[in-house]
N, C-alpha and C positions, 0 to 999 in steps of 0.2 A: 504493500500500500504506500502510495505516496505520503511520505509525512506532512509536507507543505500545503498538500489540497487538504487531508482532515485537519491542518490549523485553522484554512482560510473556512472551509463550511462548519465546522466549529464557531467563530467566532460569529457568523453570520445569524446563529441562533437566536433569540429576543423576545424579550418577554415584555410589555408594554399593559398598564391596566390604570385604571384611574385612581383619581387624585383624592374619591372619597373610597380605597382600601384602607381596611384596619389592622392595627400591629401585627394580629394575628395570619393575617391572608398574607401578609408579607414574611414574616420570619416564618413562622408555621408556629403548630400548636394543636391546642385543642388533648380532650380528655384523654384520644388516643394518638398522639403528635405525630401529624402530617406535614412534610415539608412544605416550607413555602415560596411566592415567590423569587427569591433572594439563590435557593437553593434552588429551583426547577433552571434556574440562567445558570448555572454552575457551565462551566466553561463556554460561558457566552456574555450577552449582552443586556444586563437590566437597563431600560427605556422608564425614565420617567418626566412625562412631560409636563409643564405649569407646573414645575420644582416648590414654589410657595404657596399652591394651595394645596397639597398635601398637609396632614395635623401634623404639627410640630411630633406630637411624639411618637407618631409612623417613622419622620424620617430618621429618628434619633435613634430606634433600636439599630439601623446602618450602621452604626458606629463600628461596633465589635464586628461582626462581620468581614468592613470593610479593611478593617486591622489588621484580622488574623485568617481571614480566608475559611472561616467557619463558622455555623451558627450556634449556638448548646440551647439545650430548651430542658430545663430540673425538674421536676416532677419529687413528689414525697417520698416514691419507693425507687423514681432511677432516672438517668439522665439521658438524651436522646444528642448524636453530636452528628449534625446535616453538612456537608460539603457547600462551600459558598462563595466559590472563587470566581466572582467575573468579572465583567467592566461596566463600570456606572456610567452612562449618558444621562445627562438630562439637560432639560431648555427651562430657560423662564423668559418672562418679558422682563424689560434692566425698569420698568417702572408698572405702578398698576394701569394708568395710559399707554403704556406704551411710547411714546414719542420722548423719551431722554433720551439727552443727546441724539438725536434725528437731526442731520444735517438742515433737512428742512421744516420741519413739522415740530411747532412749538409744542413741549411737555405743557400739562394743564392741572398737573396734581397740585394740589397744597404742599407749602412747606413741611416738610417734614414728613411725609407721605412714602419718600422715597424708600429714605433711610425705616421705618418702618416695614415696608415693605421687602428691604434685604434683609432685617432682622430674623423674619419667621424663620431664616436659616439659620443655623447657629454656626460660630465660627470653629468649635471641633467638626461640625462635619464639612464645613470649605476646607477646613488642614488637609480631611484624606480624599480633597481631589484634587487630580495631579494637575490637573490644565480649567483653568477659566478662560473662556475665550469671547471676548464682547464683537458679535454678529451688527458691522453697520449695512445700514440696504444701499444697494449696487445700482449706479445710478443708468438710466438708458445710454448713454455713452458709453459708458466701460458695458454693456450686456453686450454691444451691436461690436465692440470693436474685436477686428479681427487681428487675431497677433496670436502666433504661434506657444503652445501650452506643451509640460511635459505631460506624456501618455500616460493615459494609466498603466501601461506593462513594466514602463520604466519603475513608474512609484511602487509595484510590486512585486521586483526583482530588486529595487531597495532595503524593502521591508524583510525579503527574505534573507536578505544576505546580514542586516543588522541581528535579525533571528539567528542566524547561521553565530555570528561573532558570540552573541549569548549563552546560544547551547554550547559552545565550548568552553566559555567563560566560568558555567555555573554546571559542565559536567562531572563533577566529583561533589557538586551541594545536592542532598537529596530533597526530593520536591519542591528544590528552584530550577527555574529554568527560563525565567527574563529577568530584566531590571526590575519593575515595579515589584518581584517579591523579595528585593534586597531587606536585609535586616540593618539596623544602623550600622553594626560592626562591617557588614562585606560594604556596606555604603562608604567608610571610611580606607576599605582597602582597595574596591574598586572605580572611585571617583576623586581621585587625589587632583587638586587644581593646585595651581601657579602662586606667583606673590599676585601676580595683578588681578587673576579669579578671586583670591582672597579678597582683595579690596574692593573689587565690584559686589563682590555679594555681602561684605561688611556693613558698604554703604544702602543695598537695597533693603538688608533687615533691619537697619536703624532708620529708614525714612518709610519703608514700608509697614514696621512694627510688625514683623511678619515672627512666628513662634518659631520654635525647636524644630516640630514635624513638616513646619512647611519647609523649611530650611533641610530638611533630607527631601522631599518632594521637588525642591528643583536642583539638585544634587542629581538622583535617579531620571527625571526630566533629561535634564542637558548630557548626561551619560550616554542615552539613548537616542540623542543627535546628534553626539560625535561617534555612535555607531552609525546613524542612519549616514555618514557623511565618509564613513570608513576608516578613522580618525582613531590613532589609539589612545589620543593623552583628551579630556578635556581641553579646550579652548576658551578664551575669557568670553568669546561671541557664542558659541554655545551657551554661555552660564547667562548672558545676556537673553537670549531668545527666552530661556525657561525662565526668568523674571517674568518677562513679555507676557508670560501666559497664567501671569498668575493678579489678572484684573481687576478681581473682586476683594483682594489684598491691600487695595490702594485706599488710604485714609480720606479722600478726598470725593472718593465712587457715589453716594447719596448725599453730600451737604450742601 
């Protein structure tokens, strides 16, 4: 069997369900514990879209999960322990209008609307996503112009080959087997940067307030674009890009 094709139809898997699911329908549970959403994506992709109208305390049981790649559910007489490893997507609107920061389209919310509004998330669960990525709309000039793009076969003979660098990297870790399931300590022996990555990223956690775990998140981040690029040592412009993607970190985002 090809190992590369059951990554890519693996990862395509997706579980997608709405915004009014309860803790239980997500972790799993009940009198004779069922797995739940969170576990049926196990080597795939949880879909959650309108990320803040989810209850706060649905998305919070993510935490653990998202941590350690398993769900435990205790019962009085035993404990049930669900496989939980996959990749979190999810969307929101950057305001309850919609139109923050819209190049054209004046936002209409009340002050303070905003910032309310990014709160329903909590900032342990932004820690364990690796990328925030703020979506501006794409104006009819850049839709219509025409200018040469790399292929998708390229991006996925990238992707494989960054995979390739991994699986040898983490083949004597059992049950690693990319970046994102670095522990801090391989994080410290496989993402060693520079003086000048030092200072870049000295500076983005003191003006970003950015914590501990986000600080290995773009660590593991930038790792894995100075694979995607072929690259054995990090780069300061790598450690740069993975700042880049971490949007929702910026003190200034709702005020």
């Amino acid at each position: 069997m090809n190992v590369h094709k059951l990554m890519f139809d693996l990862i395509l898997i997706h579980s997608a369900f709405s915004h009014t699911t309860s803790d239980v329908a997500l972790v799993g549970g009940g009198s004779f514990p069922q797995p739940g959403e969170i576990s049926l994506a196990h080597n795939g992709v949880l879909f959650l879209d309108e990320l803040p109208e989810f209850q706060r305390s649905v998305l919070e049981v993510m935490r653990q999960p998202l941590e350690d790649r398993v769900i435990t559910i205790s019962r009085a007489k035993f404990t049930v322990e669900y496989p939980a490893s996959f990749m979190l997507i999810s969307s929101m609107n950057p305001c309850p209008c919609g139109y923050y920061n819209h190049p054209e389209k004046e936002c209409v919310c009340a002050p303070g609307n905003i910032q309310r509004y990014l709160n329903k998330i909590s900032g342990p669960l932004l820690d364990r996503i690796d990328i925030h990525i703020e979506v501006v709309p794409v104006s009819y000039d850049e839709l219509s112009e025409i200018k040469p793009a790399e292929s998708s076969t390229n991006i996925r003979d990238r992707v494989i080959a960054a995979r390739e660098i991994q699986s040898e990297r983490f083949k004597n870790k059992e049950q690693i087997y990319c970046n994102a399931q670095m522990s801090s300590k391989m994080i410290r022996e496989h993402c060693e940067i520079d003086t000048a990555g030092k200072a870049l990223l000295k500076k983005a956690m003191e003006k970003l307030g950015l914590s501990a775990r986000a600080y290995d998140r773009i660590l593991k981040v930038s790792r894995t674009i100075a694979d995607l690029e072929g690259k054995e040592n990090i780069q300061s412009y790598h450690l740069a890009e993975a700042i880049q993607y971490r949007s929702l970190d910026r003190s200034g985002w709702g005020n």
